[in-house]
C-alpha positions, 0 to 999 in steps of 0.5 A: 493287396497288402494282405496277399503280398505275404502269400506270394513271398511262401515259396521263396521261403520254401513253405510251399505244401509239397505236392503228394507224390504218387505212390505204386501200389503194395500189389497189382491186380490188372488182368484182361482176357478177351476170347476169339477178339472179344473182351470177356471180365476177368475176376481178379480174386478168383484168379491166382498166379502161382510159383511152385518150388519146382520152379513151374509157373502157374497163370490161372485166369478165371471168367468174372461170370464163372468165378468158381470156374476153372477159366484158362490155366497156362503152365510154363515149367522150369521158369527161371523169373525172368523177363523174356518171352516163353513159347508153348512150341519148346514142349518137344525140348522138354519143357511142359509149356501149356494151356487149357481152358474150361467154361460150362461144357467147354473143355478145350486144350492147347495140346489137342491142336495141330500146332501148340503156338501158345506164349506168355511174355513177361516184360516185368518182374518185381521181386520186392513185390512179387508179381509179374508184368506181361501178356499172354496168347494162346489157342485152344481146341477141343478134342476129336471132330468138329472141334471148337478153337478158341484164342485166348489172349490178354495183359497182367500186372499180378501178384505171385504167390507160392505154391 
């Protein structure tokens, strides 16, 4: 006991190891896709998020079974970095907000359905880091008869880069 007593008196000395404190990562790369409800493995390497200098945000999300495939592609034109939701329906206001999606023979386009009811929300921007927070949804159809429709949805924490 004797031998203990000074171990007990440490932390009133303050000689305690402090405990490790967690630290965020220098980039996030969290990404989920699932089509038409199921989960489907997003490759986090292949996919980019790109920011041009006209101001045209560019989410390219790619199948992990497909990596040198083109997957969804969402535009969101004039985006200002800011957290807020951006509706595909504001096309007719002149923004080009828009999707498509390529997998195999599949071509399907966001434009190509009655309604264009696509939306990418960001809930979180990191400007020392430079990647966005947030979800996105959208269906896309492809064209002429008997057309497939396809709803695509998902979460991200992703690095942005410049385009």
């Amino acid at each position: 006991m004797k031998r203990l007593l000074p171990l007990l008196l440490l932390p009133l000395l303050g000689i305690v190891p402090a405990r490790a404190q967690p630290t965020l990562p220098e980039s996030a790369r969290l990404l989920t896709l699932r089509i038409n409800g199921q989960a489907v493995a997003a490759d986090t390497i292949s996919s980019r998020f790109f920011l041009g200098e006209d101001r045209a945000l560019r989410l390219n999300i790619v199948r992990a079974d497909d990596p040198d495939g083109e997957g969804l592609t969402i535009i969101i034109d004039r985006f200002p970095i800011q957290a807020r939701s951006y509706s595909f329906q504001e096309i007719l206001s002149g923004r080009n907000r828009d999707a498509s999606y390529r997998f195999g023979k599949v071509s399907a386009y966001s434009k190509s359905c009655g309604q264009n009811t696509g939306n990418v929300t960001i809930t979180g921007v990191n400007t020392v880091r430079h990647w966005l927070m947030g979800t996105y949804s959208c269906q896309v159809c492809e064209a002429g008869r008997g057309g497939r429709r396809f709803t695509l949805e998902g979460t991200f924490r992703y690095p942005v880069e410049k385009e």
